[in-house]
SENUSE-758488 format. One record per residue (C-alpha): residue in one letter; y, x, z. Coordinates in steps of 0.05 Angstrom, whole numbers, plus 5000, padded with zeros to 4 digits. Layout:
BEGIN
(tornu A; (Y; X; Z))
...
This chain:
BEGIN
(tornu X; (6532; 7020; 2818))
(tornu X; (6500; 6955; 2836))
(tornu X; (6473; 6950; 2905))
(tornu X; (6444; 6898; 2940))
(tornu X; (6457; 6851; 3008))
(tornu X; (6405; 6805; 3049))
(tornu X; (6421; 6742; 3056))
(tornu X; (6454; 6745; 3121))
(tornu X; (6504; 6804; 3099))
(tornu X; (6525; 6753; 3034))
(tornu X; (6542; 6698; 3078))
(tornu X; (6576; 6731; 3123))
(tornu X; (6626; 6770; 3069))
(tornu X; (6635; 6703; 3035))
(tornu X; (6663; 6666; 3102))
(tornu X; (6708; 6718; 3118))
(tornu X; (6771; 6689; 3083))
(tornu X; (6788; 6618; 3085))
(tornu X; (6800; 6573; 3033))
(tornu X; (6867; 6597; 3006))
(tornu X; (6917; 6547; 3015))
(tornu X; (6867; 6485; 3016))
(tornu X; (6846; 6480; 3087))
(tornu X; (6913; 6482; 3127))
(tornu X; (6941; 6428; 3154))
(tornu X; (7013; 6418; 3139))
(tornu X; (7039; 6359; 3192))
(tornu X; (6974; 6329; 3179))
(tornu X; (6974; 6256; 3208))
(tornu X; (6907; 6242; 3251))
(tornu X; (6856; 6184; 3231))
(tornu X; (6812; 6132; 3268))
(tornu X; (6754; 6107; 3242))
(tornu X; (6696; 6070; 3271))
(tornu X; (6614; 6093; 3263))
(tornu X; (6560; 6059; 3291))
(tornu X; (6567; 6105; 3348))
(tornu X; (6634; 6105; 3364))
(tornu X; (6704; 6121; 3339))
(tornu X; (6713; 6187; 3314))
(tornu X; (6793; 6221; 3301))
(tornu X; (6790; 6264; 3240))
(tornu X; (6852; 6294; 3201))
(tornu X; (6888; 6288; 3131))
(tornu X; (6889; 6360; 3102))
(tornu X; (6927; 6366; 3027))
(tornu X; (6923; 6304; 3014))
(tornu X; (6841; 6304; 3035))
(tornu X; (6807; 6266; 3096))
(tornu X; (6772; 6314; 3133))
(tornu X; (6724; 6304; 3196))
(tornu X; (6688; 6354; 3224))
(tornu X; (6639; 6364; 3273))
(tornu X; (6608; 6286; 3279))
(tornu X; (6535; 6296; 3316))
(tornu X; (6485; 6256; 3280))
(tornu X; (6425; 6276; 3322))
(tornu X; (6397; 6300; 3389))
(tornu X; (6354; 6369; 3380))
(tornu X; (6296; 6376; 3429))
(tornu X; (6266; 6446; 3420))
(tornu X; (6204; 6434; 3374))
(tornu X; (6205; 6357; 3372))
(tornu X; (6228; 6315; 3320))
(tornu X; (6307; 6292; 3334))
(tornu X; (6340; 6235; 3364))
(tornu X; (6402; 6199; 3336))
(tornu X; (6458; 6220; 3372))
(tornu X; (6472; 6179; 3435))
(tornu X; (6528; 6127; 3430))
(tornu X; (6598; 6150; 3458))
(tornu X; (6657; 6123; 3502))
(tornu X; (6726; 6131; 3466))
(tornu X; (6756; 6167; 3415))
(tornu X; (6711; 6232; 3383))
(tornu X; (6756; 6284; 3367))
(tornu X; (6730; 6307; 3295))
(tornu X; (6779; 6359; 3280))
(tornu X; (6741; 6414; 3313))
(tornu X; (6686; 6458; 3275))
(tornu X; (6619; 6438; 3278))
(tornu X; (6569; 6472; 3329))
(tornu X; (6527; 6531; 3287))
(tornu X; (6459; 6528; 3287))
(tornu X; (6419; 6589; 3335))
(tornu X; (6414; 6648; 3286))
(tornu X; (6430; 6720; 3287))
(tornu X; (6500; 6745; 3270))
(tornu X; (6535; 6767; 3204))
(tornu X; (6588; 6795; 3183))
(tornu X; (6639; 6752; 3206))
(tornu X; (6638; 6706; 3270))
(tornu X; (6625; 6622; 3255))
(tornu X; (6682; 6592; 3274))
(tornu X; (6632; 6537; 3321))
(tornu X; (6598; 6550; 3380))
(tornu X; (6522; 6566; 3365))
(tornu X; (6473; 6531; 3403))
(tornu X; (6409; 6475; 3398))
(tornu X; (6453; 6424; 3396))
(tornu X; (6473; 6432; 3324))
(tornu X; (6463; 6371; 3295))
(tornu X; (6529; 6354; 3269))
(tornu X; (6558; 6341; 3206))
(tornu X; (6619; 6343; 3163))
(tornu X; (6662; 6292; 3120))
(tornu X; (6716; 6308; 3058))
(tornu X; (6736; 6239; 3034))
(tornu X; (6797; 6223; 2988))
(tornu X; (6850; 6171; 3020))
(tornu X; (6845; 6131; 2961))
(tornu X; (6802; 6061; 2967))
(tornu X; (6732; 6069; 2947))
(tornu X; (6673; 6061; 2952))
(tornu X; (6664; 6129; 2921))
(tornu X; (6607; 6165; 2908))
(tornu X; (6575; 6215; 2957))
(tornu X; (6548; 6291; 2952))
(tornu X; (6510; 6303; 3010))
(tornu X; (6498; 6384; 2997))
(tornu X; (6450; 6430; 3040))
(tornu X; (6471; 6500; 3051))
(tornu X; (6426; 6560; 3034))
(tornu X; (6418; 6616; 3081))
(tornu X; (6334; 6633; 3075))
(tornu X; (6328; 6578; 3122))
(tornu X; (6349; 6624; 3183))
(tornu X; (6420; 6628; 3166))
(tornu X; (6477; 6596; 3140))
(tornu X; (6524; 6529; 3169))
(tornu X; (6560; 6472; 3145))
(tornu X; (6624; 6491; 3150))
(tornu X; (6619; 6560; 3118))
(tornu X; (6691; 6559; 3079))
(tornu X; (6655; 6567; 3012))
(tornu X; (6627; 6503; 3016))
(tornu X; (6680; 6462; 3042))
(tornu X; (6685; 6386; 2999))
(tornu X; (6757; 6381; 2994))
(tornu X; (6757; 6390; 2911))
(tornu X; (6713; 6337; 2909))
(tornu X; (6749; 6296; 2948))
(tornu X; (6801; 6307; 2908))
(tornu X; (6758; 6282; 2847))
(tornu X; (6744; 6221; 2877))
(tornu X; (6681; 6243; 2916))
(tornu X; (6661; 6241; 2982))
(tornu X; (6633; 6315; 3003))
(tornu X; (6581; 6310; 3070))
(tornu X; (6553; 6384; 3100))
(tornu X; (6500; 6379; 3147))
(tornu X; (6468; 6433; 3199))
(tornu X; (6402; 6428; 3209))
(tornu X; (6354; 6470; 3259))
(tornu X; (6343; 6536; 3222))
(tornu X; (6288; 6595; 3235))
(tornu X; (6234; 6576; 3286))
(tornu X; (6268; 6519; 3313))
(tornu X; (6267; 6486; 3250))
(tornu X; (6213; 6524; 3205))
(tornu X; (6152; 6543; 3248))
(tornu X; (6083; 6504; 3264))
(tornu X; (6064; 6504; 3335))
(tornu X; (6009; 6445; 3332))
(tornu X; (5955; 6506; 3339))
(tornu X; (5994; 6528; 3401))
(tornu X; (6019; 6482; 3430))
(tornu X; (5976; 6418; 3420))
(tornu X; (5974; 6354; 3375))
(tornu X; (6041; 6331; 3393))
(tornu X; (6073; 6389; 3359))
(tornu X; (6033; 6393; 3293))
(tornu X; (6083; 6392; 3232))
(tornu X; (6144; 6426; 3275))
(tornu X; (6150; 6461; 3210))
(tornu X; (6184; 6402; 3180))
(tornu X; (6233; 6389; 3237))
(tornu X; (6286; 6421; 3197))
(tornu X; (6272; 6374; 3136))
(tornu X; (6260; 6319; 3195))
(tornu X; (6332; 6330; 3218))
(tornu X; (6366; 6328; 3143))
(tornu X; (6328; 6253; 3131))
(tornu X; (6360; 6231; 3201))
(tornu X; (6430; 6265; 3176))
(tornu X; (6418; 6224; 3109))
(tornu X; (6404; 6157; 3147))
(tornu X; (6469; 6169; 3191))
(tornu X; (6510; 6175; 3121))
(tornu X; (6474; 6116; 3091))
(tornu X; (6492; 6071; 3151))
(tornu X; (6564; 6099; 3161))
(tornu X; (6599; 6129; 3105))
(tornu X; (6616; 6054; 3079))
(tornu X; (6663; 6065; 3141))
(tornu X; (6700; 6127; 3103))
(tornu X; (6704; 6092; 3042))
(tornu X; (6635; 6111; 3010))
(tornu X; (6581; 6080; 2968))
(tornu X; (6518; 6090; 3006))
(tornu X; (6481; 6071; 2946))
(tornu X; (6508; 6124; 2901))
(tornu X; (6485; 6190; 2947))
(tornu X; (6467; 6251; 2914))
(tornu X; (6428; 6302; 2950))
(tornu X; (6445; 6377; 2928))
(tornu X; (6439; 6448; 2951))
(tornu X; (6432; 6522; 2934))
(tornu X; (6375; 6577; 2945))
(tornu X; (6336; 6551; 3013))
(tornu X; (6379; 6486; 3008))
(tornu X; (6363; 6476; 2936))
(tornu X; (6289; 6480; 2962))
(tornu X; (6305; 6434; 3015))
(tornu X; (6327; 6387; 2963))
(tornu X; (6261; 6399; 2930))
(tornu X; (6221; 6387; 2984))
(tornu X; (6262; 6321; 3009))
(tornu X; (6241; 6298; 2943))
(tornu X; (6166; 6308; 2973))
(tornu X; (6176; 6274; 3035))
(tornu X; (6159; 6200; 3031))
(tornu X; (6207; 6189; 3087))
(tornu X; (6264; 6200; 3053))
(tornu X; (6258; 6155; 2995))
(tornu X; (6314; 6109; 2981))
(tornu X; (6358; 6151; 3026))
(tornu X; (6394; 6188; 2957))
(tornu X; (6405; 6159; 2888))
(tornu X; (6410; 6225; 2851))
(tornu X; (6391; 6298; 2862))
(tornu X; (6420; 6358; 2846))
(tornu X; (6379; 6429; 2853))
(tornu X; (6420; 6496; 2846))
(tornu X; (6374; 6555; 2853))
(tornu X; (6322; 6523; 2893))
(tornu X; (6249; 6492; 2862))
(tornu X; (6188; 6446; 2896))
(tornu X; (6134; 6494; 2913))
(tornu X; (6160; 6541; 2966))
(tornu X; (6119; 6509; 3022))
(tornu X; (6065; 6538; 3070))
(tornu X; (5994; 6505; 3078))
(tornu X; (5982; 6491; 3153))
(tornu X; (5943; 6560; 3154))
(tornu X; (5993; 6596; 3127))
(tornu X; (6045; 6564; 3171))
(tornu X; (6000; 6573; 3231))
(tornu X; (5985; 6657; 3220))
(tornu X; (6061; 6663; 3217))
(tornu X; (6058; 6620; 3279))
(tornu X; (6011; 6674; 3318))
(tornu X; (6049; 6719; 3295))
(tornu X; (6124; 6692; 3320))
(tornu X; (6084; 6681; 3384))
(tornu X; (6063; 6750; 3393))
(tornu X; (6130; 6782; 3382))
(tornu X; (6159; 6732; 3429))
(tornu X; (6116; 6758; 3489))
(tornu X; (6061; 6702; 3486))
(tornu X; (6055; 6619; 3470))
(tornu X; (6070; 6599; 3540))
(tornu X; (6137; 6633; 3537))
(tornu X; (6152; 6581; 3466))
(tornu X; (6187; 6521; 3510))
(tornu X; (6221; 6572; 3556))
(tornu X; (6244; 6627; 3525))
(tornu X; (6316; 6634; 3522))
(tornu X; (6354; 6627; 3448))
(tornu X; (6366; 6701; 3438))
(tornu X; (6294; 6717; 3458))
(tornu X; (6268; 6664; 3395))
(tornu X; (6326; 6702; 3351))
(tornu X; (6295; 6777; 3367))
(tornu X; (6222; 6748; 3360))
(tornu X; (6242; 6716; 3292))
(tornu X; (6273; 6789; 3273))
(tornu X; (6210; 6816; 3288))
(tornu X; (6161; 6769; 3264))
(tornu X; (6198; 6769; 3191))
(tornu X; (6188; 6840; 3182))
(tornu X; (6130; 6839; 3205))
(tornu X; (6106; 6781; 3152))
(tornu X; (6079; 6800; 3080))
(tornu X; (6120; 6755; 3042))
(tornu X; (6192; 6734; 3027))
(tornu X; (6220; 6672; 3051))
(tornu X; (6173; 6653; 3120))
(tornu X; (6218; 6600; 3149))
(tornu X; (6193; 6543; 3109))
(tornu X; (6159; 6471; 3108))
(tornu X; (6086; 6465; 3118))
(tornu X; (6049; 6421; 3083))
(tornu X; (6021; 6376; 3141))
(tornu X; (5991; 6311; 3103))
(tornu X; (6047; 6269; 3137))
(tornu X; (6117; 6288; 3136))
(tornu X; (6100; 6324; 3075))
(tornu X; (6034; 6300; 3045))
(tornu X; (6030; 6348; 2990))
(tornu X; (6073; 6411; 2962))
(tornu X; (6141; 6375; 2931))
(tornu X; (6121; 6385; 2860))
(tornu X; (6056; 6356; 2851))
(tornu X; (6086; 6299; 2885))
(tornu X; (6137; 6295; 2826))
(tornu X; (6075; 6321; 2771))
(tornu X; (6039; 6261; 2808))
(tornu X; (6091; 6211; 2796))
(tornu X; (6096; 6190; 2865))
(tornu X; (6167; 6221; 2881))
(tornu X; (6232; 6175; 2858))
(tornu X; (6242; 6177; 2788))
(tornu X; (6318; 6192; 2798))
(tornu X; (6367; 6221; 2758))
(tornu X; (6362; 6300; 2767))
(tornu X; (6409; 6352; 2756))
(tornu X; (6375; 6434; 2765))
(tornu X; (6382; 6501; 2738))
(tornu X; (6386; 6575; 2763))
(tornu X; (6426; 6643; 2746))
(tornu X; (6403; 6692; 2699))
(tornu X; (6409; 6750; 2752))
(tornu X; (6386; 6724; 2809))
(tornu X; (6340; 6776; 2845))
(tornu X; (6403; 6832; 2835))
(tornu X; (6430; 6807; 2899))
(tornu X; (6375; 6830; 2945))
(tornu X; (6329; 6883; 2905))
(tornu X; (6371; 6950; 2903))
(tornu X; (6362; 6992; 2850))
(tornu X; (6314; 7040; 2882))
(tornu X; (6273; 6988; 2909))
(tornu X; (6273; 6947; 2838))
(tornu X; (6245; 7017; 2802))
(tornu X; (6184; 7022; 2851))
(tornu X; (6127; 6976; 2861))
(tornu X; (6130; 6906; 2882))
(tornu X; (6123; 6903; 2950))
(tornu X; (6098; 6821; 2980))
(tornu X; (6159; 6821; 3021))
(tornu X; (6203; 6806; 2954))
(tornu X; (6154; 6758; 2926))
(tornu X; (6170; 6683; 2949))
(tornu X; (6118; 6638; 2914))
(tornu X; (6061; 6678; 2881))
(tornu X; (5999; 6722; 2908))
(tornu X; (6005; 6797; 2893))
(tornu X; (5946; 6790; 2834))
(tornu X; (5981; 6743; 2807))
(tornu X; (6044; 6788; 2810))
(tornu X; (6011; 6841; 2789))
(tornu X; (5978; 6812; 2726))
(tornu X; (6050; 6783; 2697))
(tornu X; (6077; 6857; 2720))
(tornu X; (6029; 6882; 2656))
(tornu X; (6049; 6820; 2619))
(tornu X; (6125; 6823; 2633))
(tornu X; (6117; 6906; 2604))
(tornu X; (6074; 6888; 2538))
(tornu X; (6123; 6826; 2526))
(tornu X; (6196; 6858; 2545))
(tornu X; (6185; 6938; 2525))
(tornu X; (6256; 6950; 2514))
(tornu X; (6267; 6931; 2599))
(tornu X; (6270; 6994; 2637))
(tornu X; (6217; 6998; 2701))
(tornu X; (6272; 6966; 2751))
(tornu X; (6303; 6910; 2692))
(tornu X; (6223; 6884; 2687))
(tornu X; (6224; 6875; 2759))
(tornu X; (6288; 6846; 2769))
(tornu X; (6268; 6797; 2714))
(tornu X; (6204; 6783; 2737))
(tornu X; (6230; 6759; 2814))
(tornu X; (6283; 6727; 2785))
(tornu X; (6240; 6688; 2752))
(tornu X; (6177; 6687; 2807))
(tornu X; (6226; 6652; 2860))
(tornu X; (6285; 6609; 2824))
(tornu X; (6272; 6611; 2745))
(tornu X; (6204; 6584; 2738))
(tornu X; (6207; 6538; 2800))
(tornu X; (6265; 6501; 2772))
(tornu X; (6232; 6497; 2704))
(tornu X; (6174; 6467; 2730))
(tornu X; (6208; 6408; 2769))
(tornu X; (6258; 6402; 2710))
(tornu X; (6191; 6392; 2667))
(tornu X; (6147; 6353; 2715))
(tornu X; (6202; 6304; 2736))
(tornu X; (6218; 6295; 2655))
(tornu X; (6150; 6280; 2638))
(tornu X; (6150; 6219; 2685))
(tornu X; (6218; 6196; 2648))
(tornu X; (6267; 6211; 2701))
(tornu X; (6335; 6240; 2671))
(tornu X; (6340; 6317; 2678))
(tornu X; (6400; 6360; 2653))
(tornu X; (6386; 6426; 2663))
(tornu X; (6430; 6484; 2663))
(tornu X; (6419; 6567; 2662))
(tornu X; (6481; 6607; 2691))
(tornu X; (6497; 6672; 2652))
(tornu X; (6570; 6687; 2665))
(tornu X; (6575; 6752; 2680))
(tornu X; (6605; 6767; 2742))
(tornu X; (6683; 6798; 2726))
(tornu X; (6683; 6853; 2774))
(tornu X; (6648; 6872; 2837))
(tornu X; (6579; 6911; 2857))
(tornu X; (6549; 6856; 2802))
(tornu X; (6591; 6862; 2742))
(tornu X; (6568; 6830; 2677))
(tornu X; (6516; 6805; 2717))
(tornu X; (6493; 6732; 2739))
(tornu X; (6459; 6745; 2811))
(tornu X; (6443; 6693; 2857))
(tornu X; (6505; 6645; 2901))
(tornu X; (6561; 6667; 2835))
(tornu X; (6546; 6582; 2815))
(tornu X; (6577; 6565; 2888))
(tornu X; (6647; 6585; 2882))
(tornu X; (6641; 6544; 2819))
(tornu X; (6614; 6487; 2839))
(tornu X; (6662; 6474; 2899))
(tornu X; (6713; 6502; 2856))
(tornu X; (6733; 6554; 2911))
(tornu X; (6732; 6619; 2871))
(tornu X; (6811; 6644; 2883))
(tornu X; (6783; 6665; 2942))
(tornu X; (6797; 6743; 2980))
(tornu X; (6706; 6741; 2994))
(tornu X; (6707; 6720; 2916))
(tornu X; (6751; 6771; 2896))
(tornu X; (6721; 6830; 2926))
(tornu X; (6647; 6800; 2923))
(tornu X; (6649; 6783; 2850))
(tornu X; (6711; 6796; 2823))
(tornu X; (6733; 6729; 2807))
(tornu X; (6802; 6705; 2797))
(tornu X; (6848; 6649; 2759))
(tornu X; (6817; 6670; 2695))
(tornu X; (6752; 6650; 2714))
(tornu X; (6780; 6576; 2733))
(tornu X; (6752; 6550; 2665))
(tornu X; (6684; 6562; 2690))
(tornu X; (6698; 6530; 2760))
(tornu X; (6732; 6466; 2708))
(tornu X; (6664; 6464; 2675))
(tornu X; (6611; 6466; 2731))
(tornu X; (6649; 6432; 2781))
(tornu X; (6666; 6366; 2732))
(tornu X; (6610; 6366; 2706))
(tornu X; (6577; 6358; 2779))
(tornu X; (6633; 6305; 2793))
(tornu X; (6610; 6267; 2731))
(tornu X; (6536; 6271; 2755))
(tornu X; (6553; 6245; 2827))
(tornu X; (6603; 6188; 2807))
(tornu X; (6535; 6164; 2757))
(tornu X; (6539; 6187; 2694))
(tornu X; (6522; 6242; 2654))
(tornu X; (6546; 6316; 2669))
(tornu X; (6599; 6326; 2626))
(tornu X; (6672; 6363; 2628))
(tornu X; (6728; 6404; 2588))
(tornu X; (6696; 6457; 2558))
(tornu X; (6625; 6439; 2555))
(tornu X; (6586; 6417; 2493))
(tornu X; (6550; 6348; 2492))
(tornu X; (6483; 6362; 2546))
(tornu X; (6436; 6320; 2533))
(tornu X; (6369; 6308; 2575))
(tornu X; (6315; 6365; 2580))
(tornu X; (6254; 6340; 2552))
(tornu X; (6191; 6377; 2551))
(tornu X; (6185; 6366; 2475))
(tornu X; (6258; 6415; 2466))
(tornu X; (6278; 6430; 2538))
(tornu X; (6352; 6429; 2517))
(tornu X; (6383; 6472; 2569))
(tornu X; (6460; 6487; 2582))
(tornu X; (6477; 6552; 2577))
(tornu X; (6536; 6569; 2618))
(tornu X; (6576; 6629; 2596))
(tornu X; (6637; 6657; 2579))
(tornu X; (6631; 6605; 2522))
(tornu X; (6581; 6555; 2539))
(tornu X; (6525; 6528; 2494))
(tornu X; (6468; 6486; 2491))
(tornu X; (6410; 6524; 2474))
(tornu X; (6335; 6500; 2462))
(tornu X; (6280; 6524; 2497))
(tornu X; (6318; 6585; 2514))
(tornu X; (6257; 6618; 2566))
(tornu X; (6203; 6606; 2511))
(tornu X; (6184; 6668; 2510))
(tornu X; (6176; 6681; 2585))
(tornu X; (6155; 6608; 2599))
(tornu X; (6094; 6628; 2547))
(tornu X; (6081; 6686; 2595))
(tornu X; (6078; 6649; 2657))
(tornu X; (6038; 6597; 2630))
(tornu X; (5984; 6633; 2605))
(tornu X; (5965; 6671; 2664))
């Protein structure tokens, strides 16, 4: 039977095994290299560079961040990075949780570059989730010639929630502080990674679920133009932003749990994680740690900037899974009605009215396959169709991609649910998590071939391409070529027609 996991509960069974056989250090010889803040010591793993660990930033509770403070001697960047504060899984981080997160991590080949760089945001519902989960480690790029960069950034109310109603002026927009801190993370790797052998003028920005968003909305914030040459969306979209009163009622809310306003600056770090429990159940909608729409930081919600044709015309790389709503709506809870708290981006009329349109249009779906479906397609499908869409209207490049392998084994079999296009994209699916979690094994490595070169070919500068793919040309709103990846892929045209149709005309 399928069941499903929250977010939490699918990071956590991921990370429990390590990369097998790819992150050990054998006699590993230790490397110096100087940043504009000091040496830092990192290691040679396989083969791979690898520094871990590096702070980029200073984290003042509900203030923008610093750059991190200048340092005597020799950093040693071997250690694991510090996690940022958020309430445990099922298996411990290997860093020490705290505000100070702001640190980042390095996979570089030891060849001579300058090489291109993939600077990827992890997922996690923007509460969970760090850089140096195992899944998401860069060595296979690395060993591809490109230079892999994680980043933590402040996470749940620390890095998602707007406190200029409660606080005062000086605090209006804390809701982008987590953005704030990825655009300071991105100027630290534009200034330093020449230093590691990288090309600071070929850096893609990429990430999956809430990092995919946060790609999306980085794309919306005027601040970080210039800071990425290419983008890369897995899962994610450019419209899952609050307004300021949105952002604010969840604000009153967070307060209230937490014992009052005054107690915001004081409270201790486990009393902000049990408020943040609280406040999210309490909350009528999916997804509440997010960016606020604050006429500054972020002027306007990420994809009317790009409908607009004010966000960089880059070369753009987005695409979601087929199944993608399996992983957190059980079966029970998928036959019943649709309850706000699994609807990310749309009002419950709204929902409602494509329910009845989803039922006339797909007959043959039982009760719980419309539903599934219809989420699927309410927080990841349509999103990424509209950015693909809106960005290749204003001529920008867009290849754009729908996942349908069907998971080998596992709770999902013959399914395509959401995070089964990581372990191919960082080529880590020979994995003990991957095994149990989705039944994946060497006989899935032509997949992992496929997705991850074709990512490698879209970072170095060219067009995603790799063994085992067809030719994929650009989407274009005129025949939205799409890549279809399957079992066998193929390029299909206009291959959500149907339900595109549906969403448009409501």
């Amino acid at each position: 039977m399928v069941y499903a996991l929250d977010r939490r509960a699918m990071l956590g069974l991921l990370a429990i095994a390590p990369v097998a056989g790819r992150l050990r250090a054998a006699g590993a010889a230790k490397l110096t290299i100087a940043t504009r803040h000091g040496m830092v010591r990192g290691r040679v793993e396989d083969g791979i560079r690898v520094f871990t660990g590096i702070p980029y930033g200073r984290a003042a509770r509900f203030r923008p961040a610093l750059e991190a403070r200048n340092w005597q001697g020799v950093l040693d960047a071997t250690g694991p990075a510090s996690v940022a504060p958020q309430l445990p899984g099922m298996a411990p981080f290997a860093g020490r949780m705290g505000e100070d997160c702001l640190h980042l991590n390095i996979w570089a080949p030891t060849t001579a570059g300058p090489h291109p760089v993939l600077f990827y945001i992890h997922g996690g519902a923007n509460e969970t989730g760090w850089s140096g989960e195992p899944l998401i480690a860069g060595d296979r790029f690395a060993a591809d010639g490109v230079i892999c960069v994680t980043a933590n950034y402040r996470l749940g109310a620390l890095g998602f929630m707007e406190l200029g109603d409660l606080l005062g002026p000086d605090y209006r927009g804390s809701a982008n502080h987590g953005l704030r801190d990825l655009v300071l993370a991105l100027r630290w790797v534009r200034a330093n990674i020449g230093a590691f052998d990288g090309d600071p003028r070929r850096i893609t920005i990429a990430g999956e679920s809430a990092g995919g968003k946060n790609v999306g909305s980085l794309i919306g914030m005027p601040a970080a133009d210039g800071l990425y040459a290419r983008a890369a969306i897995f899962s994610g979209g450019g419209q899952t932003v609050h307004s300021m009163e949105q952002a604010q009622e969840f604000a009153r809310l967070f307060a209230e749990k937490l014992g009052g306003a005054d107690r915001l600056l004081s409270a201790g770090v486990d009393q902000i994680l049990t408020a943040q429990k609280a406040a999210k159940a309490a909350w009528p909608h999916n997804f509440p740690f997010r960016p606020v729409v604050d006429g500054a930081a972020l002027p306007m919600v990420p994809l009317d900037r790009i409908r607009a044709g004010l966000a960089p015309r880059i070369p753009m790389l987005i695409g979601s899974n087929a199944d993608e709503s399996r992983l957190f709506l059980p079966p029970a809870m998928a036959g019943a009605p649709l309850a706000p708290q699994s609807v990310a981006n749309e009002s419950m009329d709204r929902v409602a009215a494509l329910d009845r349109a989803y039922a006339r249009t797909f007959p043959d779906l039982s009760e719980a396959e419309r539903h599934w479906r219809l989420l699927t397609a309410e927080e990841y499908g349509m999103p990424c169709l509209r950015v693909a869409e809106a960005h290749a209207r204003n001529g920008a490049p867009v290849w754009r991609y729908r996942l349908t392998y069907p998971a080998p084994g596992g709770p999902f079999k013959g399914l395509a649910p959401h995070v089964l296009d990581v372990p191919f994209t960082f080529d880590h699916l020979q994995t003990q998590g991957m095994a149990g979690f989705f039944g994946l094994s060497a006989v899935d490595q032509p997949m992992a071939d496929a997705l991850h070169g074709a990512v490698v070919h879209f970072v170095r500068g060219g067009v995603p391409m790799a063994r085992g793919l067809p030719v994929w040309p650009t989407y274009t709103p005129e025949r939205r070529a799409t890549m279809d990846l399957d079992t066998t892929p193929s390029l299909q045209i206009d291959p959500d027609g149907k339900e595109r149709a549906l969403w448009d005309a409501l």
